[in-house]
C-alpha positions as CSV (number, residue, x, y, z in Angstrom):
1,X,-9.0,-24.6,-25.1
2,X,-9.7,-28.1,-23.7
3,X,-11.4,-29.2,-20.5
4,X,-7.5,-30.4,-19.5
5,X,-6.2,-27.4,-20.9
6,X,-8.7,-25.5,-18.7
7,X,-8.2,-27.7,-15.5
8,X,-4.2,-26.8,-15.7
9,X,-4.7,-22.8,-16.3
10,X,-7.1,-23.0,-12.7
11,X,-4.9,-25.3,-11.2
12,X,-2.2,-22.5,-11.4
13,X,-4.5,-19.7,-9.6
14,X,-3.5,-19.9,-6.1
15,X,-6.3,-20.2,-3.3
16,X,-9.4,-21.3,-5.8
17,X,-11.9,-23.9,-3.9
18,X,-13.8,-26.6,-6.0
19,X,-16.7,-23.5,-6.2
20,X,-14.9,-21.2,-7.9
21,X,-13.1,-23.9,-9.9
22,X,-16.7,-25.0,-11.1
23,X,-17.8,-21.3,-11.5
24,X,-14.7,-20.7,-13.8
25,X,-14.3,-23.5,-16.0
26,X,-14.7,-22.8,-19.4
27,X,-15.4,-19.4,-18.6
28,X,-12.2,-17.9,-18.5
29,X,-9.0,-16.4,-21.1
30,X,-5.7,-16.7,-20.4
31,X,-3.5,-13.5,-20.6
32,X,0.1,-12.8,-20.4
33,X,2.2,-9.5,-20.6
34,X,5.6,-8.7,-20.7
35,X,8.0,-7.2,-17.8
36,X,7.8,-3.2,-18.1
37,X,4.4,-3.6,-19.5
38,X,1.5,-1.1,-18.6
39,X,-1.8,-2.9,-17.8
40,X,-3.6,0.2,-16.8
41,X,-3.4,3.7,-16.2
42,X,-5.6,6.9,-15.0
43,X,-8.5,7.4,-16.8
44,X,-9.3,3.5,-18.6
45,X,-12.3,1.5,-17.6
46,X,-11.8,-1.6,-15.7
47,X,-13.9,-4.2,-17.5
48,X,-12.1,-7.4,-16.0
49,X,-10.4,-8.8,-13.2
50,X,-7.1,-10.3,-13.3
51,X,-6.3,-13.8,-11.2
52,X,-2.2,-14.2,-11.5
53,X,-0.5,-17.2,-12.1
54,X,2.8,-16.0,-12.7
55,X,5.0,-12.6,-12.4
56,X,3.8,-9.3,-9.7
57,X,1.7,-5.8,-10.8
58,X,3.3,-3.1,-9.4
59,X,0.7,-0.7,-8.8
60,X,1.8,2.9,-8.6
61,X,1.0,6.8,-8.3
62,X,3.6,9.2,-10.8
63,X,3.0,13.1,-10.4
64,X,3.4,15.7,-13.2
65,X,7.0,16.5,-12.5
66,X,7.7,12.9,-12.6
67,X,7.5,11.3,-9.1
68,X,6.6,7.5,-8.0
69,X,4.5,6.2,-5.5
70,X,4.6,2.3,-5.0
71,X,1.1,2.3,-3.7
72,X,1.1,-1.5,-3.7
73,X,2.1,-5.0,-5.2
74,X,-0.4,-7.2,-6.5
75,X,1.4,-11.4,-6.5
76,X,-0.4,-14.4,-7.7
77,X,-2.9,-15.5,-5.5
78,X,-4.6,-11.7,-4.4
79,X,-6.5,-9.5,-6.1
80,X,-5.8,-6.0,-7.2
81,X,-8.0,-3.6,-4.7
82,X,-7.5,-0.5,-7.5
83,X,-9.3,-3.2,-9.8
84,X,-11.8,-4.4,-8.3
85,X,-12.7,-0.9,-6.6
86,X,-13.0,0.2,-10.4
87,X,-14.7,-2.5,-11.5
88,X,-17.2,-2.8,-9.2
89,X,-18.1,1.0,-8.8
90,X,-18.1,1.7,-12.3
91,X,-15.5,4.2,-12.1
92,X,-12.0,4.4,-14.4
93,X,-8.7,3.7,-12.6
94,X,-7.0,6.3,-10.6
95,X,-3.1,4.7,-10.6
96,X,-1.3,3.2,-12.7
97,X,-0.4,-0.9,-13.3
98,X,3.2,-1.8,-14.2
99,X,4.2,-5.7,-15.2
100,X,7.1,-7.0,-13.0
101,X,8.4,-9.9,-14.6
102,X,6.7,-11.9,-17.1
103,X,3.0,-11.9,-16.3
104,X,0.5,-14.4,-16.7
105,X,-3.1,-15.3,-15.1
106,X,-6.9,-15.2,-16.2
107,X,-9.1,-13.1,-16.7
108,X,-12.6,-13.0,-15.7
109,X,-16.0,-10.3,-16.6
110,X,-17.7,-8.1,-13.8
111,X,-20.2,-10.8,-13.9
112,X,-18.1,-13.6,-13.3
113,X,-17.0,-11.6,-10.6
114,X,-20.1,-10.9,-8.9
115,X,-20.6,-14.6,-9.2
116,X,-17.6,-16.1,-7.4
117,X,-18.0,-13.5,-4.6
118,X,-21.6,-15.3,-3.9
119,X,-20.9,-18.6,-4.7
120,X,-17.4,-19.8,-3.2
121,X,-16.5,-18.7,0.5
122,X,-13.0,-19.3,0.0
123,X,-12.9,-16.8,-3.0
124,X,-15.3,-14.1,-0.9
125,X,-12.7,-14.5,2.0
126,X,-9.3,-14.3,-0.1
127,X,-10.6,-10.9,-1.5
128,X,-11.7,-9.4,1.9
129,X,-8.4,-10.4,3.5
130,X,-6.5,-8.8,0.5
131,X,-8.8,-5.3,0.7
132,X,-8.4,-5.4,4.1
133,X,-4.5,-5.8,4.2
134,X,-4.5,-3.0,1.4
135,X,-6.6,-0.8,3.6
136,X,-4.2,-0.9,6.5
137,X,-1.3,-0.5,3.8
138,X,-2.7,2.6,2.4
139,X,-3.2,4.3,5.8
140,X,0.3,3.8,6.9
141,X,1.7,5.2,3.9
142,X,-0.5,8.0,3.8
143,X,0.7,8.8,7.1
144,X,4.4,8.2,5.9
145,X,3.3,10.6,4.0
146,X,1.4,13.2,5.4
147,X,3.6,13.4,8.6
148,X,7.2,12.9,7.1
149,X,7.3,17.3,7.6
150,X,5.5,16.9,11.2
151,X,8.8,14.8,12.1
152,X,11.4,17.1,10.3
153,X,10.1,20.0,12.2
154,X,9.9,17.8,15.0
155,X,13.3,16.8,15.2
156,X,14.4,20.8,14.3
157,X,12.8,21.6,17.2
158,X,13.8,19.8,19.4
159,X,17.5,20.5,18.6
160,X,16.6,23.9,18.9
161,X,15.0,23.9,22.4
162,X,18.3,21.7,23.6
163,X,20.3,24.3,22.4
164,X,24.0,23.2,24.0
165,X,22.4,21.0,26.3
166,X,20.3,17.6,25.6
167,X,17.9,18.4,27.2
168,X,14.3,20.0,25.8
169,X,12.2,21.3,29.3
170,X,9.0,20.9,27.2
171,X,6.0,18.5,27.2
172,X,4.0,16.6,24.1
173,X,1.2,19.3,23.8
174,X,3.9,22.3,23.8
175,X,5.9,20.5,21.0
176,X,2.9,20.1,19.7
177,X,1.6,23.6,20.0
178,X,5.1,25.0,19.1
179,X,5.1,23.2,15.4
180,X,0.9,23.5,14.9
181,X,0.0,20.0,15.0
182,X,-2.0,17.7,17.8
183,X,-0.4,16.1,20.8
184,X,-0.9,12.5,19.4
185,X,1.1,13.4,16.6
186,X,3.8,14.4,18.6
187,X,3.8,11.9,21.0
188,X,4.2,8.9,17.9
189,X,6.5,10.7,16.1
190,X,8.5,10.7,19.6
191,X,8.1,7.2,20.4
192,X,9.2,6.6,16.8
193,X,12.7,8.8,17.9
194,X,12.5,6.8,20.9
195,X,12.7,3.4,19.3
196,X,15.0,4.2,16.7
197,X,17.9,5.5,19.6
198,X,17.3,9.1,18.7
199,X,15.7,10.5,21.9
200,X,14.5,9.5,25.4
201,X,11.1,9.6,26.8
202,X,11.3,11.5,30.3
203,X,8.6,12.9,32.4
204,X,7.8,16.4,31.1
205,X,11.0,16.5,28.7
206,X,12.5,14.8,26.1
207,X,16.6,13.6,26.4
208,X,18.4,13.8,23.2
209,X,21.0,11.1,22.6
210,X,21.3,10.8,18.8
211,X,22.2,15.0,17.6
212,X,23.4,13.7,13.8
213,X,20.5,11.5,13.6
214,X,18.0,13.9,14.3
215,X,19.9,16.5,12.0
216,X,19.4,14.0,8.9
217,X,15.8,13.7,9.5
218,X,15.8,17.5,9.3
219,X,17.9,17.2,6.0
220,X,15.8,14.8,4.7
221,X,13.1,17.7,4.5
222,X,15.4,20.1,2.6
């Protein structure tokens, strides 16, 4: 490949400072996949990081009896976090990479890796925001989750203390206590009913105002 040829391939990698362009040149191999294809799975070393140009990796999670979880997207100008964390501790991957379109992008060693992170700030500060974001992004579908039962009991609950009436006599910690989970708990997964129109927030008990809505949360669970 050319010193042109090179120039245009880096040219293409979103958020690259004059640094890492210097750090890369001639250093680098272009790769492509196409759409549907898998670029990693459970149990494969990492031995290089990925810098897209073109298409998305569709990072996911599938169980024995079949079922997906998106755990993240990975678009041209970020890093993939599963990558990296592999990479970097030495470990194999734990999830699964999908193509989504026609990929394309470099690829760069552990080394290479190591030596953009000390050598270009704009590099070292791309990948921090991107594991950051992740971080946050994993913890809120964890607790999507975790607590998608907590709120069908929830809601069951509380149709069952209004009985005829809309109204449930009961504060956050008995909920909480009546369905074995902590008061916090409770209280987001009400101000979550709250927001969506299902319920209102009174002093000491909760007003229903959305019976069918509640009922599908609880048949959501089923």
């Amino acid at each position: 490949m050319t010193e042109s040829d090179q120039n245009a391939l880096l040219e293409g990698v979103p958020g690259l400072d004059g640094d890492a362009r210097r750090l890369l040149m001639g250093r680098t191999e272009a790769v492509g996949a196409p759409d549907g294809t898998v670029l990693f799975q459970p149990g494969q070393a990492c031995e290089r990081l990925v810098l897209l140009t073109r298409g998305n990796v569709r990072v996911r999670m599938v169980s024995e009896t079949g079922r997906e979880i998106e755990l993240y997207r990975v678009r041209p100008g970020e890093t993939c976090v599963m990558s990296i964390a592999c990479m970097m501790g030495e470990r194999p991957y734990q999830a699964e990479g999908i193509a989504d379109g026609n990929i394309q992008g470099i690829a760069i060693s552990r080394g290479l890796f190591r030596e953009l992170l000390a050598g270009s700030t704009a590099f070292r500060d791309s990948v921090i925001a991107v594991q950051t974001r992740r971080v946050f992004d994993l913890v809120g579908l964890v607790d999507e989750l975790a607590f998608h039962r907590t709120e069908s009991r929830l809601a069951a609950r509380l149709l069952q203390r209004a009985g005829s009436s809309d109204q449930v006599e009961e504060t956050h910690q008995e909920l909480a206590l009546d369905i074995g989970t902590a008061r916090e708990v409770v209280s987001r997964r009400l101000k979550r009913f709250e927001n969506q129109g299902l319920v209102a927030l009174e002093r000491g008990r909760v007003r229903i105002l959305d019976r069918s809505g509640l009922s599908a949360i609880t048949a959501s669970d089923a």
